[in-house]
Backbone as XML, in Angstrom:
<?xml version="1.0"?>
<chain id="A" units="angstrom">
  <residue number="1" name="UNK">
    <atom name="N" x="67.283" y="-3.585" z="16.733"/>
    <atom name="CA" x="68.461" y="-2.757" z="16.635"/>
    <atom name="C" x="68.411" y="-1.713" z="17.749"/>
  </residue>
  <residue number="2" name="UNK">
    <atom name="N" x="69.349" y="-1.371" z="18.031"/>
    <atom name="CA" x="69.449" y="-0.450" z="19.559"/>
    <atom name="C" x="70.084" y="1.028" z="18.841"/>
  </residue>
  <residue number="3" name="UNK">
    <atom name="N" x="69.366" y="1.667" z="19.686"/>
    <atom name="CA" x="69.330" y="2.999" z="19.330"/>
    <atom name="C" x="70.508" y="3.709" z="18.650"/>
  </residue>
  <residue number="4" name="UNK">
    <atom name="N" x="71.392" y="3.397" z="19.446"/>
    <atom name="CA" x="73.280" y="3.534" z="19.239"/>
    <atom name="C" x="73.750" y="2.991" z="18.045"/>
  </residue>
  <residue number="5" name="UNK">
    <atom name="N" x="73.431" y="1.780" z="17.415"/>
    <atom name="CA" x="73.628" y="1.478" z="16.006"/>
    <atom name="C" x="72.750" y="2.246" z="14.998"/>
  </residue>
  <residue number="6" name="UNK">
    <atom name="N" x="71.381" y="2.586" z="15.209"/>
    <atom name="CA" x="70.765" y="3.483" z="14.245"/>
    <atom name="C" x="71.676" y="4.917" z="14.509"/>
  </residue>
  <residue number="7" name="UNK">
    <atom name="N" x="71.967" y="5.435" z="15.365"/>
    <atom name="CA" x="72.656" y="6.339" z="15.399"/>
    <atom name="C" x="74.077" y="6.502" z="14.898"/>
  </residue>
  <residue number="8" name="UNK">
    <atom name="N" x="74.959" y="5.611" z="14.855"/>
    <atom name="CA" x="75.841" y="5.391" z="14.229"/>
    <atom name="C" x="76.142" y="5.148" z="12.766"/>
  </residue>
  <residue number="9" name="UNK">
    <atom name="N" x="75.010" y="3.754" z="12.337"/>
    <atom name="CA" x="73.968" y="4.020" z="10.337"/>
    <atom name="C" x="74.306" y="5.114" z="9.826"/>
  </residue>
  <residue number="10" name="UNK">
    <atom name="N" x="73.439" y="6.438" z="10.575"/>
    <atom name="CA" x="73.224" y="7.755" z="10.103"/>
    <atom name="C" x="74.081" y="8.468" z="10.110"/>
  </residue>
  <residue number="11" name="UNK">
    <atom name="N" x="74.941" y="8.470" z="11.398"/>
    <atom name="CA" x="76.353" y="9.534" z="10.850"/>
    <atom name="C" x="77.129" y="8.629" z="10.154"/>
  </residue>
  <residue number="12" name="UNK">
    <atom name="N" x="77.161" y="8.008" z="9.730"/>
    <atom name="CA" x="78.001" y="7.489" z="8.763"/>
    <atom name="C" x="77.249" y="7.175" z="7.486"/>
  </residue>
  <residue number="13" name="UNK">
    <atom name="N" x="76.727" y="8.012" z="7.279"/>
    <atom name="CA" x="75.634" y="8.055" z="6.023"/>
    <atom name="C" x="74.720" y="7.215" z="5.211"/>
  </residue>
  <residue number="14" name="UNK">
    <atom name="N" x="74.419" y="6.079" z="6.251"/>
    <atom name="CA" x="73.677" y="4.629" z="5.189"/>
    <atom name="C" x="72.243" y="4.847" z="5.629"/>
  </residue>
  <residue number="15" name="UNK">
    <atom name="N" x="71.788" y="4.454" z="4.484"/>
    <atom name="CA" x="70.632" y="4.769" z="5.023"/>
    <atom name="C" x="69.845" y="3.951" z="5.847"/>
  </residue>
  <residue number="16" name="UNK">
    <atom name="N" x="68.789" y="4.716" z="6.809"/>
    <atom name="CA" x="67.836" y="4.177" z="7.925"/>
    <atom name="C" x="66.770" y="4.187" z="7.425"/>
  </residue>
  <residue number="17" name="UNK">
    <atom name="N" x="66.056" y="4.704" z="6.797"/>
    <atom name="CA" x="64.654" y="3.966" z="6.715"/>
    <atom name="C" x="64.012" y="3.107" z="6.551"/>
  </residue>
  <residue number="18" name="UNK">
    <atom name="N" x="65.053" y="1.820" z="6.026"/>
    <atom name="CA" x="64.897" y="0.765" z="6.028"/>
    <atom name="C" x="64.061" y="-0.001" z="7.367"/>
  </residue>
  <residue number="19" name="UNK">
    <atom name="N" x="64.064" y="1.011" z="8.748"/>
    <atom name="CA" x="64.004" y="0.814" z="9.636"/>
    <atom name="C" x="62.839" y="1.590" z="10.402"/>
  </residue>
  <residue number="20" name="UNK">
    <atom name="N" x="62.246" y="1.728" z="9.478"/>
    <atom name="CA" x="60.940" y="2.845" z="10.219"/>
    <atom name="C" x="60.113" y="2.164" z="8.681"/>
  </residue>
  <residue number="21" name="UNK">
    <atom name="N" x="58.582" y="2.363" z="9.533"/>
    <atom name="CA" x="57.278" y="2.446" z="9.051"/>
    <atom name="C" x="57.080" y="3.511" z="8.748"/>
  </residue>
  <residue number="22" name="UNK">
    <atom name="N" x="57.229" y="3.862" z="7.270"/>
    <atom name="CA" x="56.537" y="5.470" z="6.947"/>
    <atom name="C" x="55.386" y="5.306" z="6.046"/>
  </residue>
  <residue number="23" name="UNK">
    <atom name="N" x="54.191" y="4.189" z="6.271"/>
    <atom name="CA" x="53.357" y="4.571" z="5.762"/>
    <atom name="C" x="52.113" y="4.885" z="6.112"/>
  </residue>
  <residue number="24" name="UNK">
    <atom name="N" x="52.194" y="5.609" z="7.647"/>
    <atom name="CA" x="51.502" y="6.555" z="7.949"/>
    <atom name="C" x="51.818" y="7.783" z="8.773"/>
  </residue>
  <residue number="25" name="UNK">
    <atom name="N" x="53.200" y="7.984" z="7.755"/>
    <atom name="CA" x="53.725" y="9.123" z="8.171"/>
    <atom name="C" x="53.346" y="10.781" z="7.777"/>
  </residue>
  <residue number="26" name="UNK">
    <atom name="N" x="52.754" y="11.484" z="8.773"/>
    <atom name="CA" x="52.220" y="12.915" z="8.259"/>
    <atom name="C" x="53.199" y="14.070" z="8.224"/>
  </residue>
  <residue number="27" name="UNK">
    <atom name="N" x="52.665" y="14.836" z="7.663"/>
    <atom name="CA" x="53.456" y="16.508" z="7.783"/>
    <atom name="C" x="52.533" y="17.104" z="8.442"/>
  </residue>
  <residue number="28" name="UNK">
    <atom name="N" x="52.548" y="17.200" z="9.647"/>
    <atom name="CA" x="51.577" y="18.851" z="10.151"/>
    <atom name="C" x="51.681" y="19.915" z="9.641"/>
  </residue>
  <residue number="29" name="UNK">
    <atom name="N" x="50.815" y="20.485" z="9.342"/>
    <atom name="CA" x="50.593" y="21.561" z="8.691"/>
    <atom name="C" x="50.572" y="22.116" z="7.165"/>
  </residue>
  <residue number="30" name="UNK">
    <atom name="N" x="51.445" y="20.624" z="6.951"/>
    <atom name="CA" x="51.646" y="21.103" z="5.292"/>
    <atom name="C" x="50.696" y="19.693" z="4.760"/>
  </residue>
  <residue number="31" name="UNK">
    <atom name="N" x="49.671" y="19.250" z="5.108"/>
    <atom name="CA" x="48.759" y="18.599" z="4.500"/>
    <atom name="C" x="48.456" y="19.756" z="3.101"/>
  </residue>
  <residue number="32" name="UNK">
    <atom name="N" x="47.801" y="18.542" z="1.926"/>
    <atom name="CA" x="47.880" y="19.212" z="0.820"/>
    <atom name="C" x="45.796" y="19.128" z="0.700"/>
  </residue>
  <residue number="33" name="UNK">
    <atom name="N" x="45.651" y="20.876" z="0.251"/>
    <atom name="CA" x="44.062" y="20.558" z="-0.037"/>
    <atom name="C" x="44.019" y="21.411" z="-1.417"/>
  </residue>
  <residue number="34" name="UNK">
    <atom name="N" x="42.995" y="20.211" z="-2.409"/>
    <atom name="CA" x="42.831" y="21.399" z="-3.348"/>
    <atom name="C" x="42.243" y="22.099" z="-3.728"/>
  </residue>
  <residue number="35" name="UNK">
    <atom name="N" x="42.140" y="23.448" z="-4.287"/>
    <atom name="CA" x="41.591" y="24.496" z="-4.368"/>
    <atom name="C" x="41.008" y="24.789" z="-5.755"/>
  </residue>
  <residue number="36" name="UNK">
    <atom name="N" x="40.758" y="25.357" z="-6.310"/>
    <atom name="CA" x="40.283" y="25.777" z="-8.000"/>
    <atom name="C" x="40.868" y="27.240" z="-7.917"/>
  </residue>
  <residue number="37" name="UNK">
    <atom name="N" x="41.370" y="27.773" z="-8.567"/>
    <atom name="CA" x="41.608" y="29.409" z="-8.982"/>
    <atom name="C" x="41.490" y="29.487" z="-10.588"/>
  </residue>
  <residue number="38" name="UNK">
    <atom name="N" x="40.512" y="30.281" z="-10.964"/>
    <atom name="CA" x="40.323" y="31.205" z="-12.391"/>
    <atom name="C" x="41.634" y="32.440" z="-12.470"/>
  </residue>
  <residue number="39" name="UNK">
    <atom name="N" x="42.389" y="31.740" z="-13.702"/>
    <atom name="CA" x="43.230" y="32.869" z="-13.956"/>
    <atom name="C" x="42.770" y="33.756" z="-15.254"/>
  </residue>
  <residue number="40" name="UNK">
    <atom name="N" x="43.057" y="35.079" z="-15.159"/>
    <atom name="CA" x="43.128" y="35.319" z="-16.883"/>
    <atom name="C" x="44.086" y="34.622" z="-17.394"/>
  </residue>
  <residue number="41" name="UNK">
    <atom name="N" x="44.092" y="34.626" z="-19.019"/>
    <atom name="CA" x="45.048" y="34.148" z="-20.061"/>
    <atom name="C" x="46.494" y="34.655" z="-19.954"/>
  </residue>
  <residue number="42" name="UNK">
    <atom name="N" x="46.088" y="36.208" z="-19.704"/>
    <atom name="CA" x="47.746" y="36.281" z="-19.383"/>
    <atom name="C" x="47.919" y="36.160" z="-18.631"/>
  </residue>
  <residue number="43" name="UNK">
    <atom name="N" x="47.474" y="35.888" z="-17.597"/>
    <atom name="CA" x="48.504" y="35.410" z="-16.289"/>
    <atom name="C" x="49.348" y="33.738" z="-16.707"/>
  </residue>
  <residue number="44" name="UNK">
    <atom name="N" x="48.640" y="33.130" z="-16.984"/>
    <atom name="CA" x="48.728" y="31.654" z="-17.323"/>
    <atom name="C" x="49.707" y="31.668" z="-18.131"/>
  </residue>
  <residue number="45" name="UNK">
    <atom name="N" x="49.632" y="32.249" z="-19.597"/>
    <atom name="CA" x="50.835" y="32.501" z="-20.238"/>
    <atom name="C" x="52.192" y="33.195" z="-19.154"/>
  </residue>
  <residue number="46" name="UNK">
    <atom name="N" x="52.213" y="33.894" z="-18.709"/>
    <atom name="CA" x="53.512" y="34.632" z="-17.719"/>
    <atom name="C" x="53.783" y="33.700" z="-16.909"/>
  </residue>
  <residue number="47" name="UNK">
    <atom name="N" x="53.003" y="32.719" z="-16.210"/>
    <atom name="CA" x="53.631" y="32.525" z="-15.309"/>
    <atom name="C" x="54.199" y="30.880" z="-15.886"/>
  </residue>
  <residue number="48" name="UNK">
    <atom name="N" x="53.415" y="30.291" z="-17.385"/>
    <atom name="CA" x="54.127" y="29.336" z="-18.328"/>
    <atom name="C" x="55.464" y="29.972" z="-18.597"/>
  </residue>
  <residue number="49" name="UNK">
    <atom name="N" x="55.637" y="30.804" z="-18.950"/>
    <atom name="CA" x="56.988" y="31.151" z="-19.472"/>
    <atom name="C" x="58.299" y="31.298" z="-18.198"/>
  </residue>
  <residue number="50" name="UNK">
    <atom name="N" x="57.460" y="31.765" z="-16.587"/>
    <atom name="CA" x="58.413" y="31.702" z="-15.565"/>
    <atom name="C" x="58.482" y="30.220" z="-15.314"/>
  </residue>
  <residue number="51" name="UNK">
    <atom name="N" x="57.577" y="29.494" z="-15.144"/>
    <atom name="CA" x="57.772" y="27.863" z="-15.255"/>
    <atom name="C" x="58.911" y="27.357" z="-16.283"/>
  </residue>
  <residue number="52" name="UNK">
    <atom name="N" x="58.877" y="27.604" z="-17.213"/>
    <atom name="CA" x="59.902" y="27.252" z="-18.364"/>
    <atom name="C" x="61.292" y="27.570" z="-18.266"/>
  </residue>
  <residue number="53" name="UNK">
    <atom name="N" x="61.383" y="29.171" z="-17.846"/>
    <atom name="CA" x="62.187" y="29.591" z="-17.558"/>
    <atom name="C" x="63.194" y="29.150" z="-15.796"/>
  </residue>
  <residue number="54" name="UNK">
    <atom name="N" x="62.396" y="28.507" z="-15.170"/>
    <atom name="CA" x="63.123" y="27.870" z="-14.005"/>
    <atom name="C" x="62.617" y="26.396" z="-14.204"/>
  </residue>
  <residue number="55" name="UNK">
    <atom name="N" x="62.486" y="25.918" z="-15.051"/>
    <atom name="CA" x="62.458" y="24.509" z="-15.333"/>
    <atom name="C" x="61.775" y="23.698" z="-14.055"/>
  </residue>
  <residue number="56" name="UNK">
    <atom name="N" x="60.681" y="24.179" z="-13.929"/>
    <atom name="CA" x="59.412" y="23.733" z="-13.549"/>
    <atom name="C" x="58.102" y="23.740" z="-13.463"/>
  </residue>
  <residue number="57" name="UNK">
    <atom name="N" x="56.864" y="23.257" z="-12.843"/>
    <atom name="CA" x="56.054" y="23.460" z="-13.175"/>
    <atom name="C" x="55.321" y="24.743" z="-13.058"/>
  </residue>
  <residue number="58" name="UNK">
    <atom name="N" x="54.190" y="24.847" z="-13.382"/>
    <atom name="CA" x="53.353" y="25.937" z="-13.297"/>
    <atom name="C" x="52.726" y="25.778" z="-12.323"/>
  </residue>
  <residue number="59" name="UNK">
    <atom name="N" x="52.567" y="25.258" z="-11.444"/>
    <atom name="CA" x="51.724" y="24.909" z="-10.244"/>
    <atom name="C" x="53.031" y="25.283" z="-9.265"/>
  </residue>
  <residue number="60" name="UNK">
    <atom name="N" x="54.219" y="24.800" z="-9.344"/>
    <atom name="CA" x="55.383" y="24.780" z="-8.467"/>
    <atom name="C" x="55.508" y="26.507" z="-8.518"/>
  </residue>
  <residue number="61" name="UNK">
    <atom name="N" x="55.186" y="27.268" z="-9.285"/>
    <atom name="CA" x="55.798" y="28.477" z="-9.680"/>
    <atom name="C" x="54.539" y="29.315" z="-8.736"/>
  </residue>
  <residue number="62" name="UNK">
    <atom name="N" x="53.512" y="28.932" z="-9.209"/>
    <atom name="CA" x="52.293" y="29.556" z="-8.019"/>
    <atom name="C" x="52.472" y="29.262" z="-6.533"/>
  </residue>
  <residue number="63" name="UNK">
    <atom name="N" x="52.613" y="28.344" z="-5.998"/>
    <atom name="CA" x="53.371" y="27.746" z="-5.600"/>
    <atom name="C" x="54.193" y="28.483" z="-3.951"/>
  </residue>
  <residue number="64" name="UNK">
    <atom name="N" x="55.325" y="28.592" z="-5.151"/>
    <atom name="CA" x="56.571" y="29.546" z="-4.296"/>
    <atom name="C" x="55.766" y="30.551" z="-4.022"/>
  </residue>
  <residue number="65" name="UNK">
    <atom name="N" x="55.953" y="31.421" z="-5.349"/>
    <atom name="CA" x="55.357" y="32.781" z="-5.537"/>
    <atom name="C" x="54.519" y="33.266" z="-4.181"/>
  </residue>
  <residue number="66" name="UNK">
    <atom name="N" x="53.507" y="32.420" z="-4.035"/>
    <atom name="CA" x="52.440" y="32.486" z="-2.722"/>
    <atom name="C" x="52.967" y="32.506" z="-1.355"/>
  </residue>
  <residue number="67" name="UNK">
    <atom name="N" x="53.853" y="31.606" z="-1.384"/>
    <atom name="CA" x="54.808" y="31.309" z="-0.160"/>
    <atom name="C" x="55.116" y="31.882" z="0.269"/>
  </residue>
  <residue number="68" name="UNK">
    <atom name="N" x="56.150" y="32.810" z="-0.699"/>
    <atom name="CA" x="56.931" y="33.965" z="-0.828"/>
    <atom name="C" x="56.224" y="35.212" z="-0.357"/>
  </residue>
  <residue number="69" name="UNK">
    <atom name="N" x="54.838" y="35.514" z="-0.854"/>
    <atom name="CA" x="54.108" y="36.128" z="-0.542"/>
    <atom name="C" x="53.352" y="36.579" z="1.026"/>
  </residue>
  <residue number="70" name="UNK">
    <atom name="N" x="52.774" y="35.706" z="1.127"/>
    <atom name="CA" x="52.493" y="34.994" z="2.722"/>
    <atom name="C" x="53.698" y="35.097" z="3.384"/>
  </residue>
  <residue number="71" name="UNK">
    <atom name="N" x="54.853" y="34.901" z="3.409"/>
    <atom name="CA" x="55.823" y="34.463" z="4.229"/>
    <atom name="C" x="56.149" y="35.967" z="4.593"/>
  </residue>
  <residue number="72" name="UNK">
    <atom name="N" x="56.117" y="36.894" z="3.074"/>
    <atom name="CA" x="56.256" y="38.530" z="3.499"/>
    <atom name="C" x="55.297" y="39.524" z="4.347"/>
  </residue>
  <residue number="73" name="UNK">
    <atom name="N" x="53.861" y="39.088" z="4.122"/>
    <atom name="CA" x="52.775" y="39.391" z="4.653"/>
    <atom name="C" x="52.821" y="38.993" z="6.469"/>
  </residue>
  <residue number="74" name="UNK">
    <atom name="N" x="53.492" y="38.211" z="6.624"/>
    <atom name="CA" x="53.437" y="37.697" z="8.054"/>
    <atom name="C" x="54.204" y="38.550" z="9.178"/>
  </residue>
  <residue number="75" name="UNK">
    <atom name="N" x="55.497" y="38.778" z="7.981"/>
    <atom name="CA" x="56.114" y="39.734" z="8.448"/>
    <atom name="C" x="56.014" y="41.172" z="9.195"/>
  </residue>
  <residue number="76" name="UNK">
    <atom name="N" x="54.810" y="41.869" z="8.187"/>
    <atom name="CA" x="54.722" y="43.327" z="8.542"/>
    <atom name="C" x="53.274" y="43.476" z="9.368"/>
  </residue>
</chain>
């Protein structure tokens, strides 16, 4: 397929990946490593109930939160 028809696929919204090898496709930088963290109880409880309360996980909620964090820290 020539470049101009994959380009054309896509603005016209069908999908292409049909057309790519993504199974050794990476993210730089956002490789995932895991870590261990000890919380107290209440933290775990608070941040279950902000999980619940945005209808996701508790890991997703640490998560942001950190992101959010870091992303402000970079700032100043």
């Amino acid at each position: 397929m020539k470049a101009s028809e994959l380009d054309e696929k896509f603005d016209e919204d069908e999908s292409v990946l049909e057309f790519f090898d993504l199974s050794s496709v990476r993210r730089p930088g956002l490789e995932q490593r895991r870590v261990n963290v000890d919380f107290p109880v209440w933290m775990i409880e608070s941040l279950d109930k902000a999980a619940k309360k945005f209808g996701v996980s508790r890991q997703s909620v640490i998560k942001i939160w950190l992101a959010e964090r870091l992303e402000k820290e970079q700032l100043t």
